[in-house]
N, C-alpha and C positions, 0 to 999 in steps of 0.2 A: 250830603248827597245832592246832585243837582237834582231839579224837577224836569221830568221829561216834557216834551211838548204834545205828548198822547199818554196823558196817564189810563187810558181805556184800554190798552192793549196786553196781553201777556208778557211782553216785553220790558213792560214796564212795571215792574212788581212796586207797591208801596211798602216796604219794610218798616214806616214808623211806629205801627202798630204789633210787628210780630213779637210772638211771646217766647221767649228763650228758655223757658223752666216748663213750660208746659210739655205732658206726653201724651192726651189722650185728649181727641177729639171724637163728637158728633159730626155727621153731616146737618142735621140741622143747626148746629150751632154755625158749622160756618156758611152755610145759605143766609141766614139772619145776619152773619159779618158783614158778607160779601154784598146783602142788599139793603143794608147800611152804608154806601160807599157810592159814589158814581164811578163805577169799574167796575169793565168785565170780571176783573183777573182780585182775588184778594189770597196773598200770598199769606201762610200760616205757620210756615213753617221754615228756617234756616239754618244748617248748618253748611261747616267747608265742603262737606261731600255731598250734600243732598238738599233739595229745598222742593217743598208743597206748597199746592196753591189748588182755588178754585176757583173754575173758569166758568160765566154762564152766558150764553146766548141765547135771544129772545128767539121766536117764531121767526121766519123768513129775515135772520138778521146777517150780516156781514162778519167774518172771522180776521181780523187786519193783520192778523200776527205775521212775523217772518220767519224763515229758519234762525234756529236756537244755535248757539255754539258748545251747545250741553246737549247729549242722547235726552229722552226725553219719552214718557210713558203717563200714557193717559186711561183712565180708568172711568165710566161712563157711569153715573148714578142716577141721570135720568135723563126722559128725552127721547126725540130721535131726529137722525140727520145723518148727512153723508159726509166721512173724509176722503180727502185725496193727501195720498203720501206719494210722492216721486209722482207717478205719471195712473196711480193705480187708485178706484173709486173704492169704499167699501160703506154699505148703510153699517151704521151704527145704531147703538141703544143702550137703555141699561144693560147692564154686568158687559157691555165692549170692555175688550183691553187692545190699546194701543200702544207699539212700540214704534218712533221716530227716533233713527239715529242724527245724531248731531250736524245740523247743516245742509238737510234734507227738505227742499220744499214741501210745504205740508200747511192746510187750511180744513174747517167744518165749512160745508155748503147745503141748500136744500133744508136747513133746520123746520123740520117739520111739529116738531113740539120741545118749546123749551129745553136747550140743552144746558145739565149740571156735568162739568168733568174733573173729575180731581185729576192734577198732573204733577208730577216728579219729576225733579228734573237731577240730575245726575252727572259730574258733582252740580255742586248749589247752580243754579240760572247766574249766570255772566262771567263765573271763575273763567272761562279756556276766552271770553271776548278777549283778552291781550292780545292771545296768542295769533288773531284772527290778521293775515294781513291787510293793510287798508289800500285804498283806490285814494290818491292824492288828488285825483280831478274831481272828486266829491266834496 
């Protein structure tokens, strides 16, 4: 697997640690993964249909991500802050649930107290990148 050149983004999930046998997780276990790591994003979970991660960003921090080629559901365990999906603002908090379909601009802004979000991604994060066509002047 190459190494990306922003391992801190969601985009960029580290899989060399995810656990293949495991089925039950804490959230504080994977808070204590996740900040064990220098990364936002500590990915937990992979199969071909689906893959978990948790995302944290600090107070007044930065969200880098870009649209996913996977739909994409985010579930809010703590925190608060505002999303923008497409063109539309919504504060967030614990128990939020967020639905972003695939390829849909979408960022956290505003982060007003540490945001924890577990995210699914549907199938796994990067399956449909092939399918994606590319810009050859890039």
């Amino acid at each position: 697997m190459d190494t990306p050149d922003t391992p801190d983004t969601p985009d960029t999930p580290d899989t060399s640690d995810t656990p293949d046998t495991q089925t039950a997780y804490t959230v504080a276990e994977l808070l204590a993964a996740q900040r064990g790591q220098d990364r936002l994003y500590h990915e937990f979970l992979r199969v071909p249909a689906l893959s978990a991660g948790l995302y944290v960003l600090p107070v007044g921090g930065d969200d880098p991500q870009q649209p996913h080629t996977e739909d994409e559901v985010y579930y809010v365990v703590g925190g608060r802050a505002t999303i923008r999906v497409a063109q539309e603002d919504r504060a967030v908090a614990a128990g939020s649930i967020i639905y972003v379909p695939a390829m849909v601009p979408h960022h956290f802004h505003s982060i007003e107290e540490e945001l924890a979000v577990l995210v699914f991604f549907a199938p796994a994060e990067y399956t449909n990148r092939s399918a994606q066509p590319t810009d050859a002047s890039s």
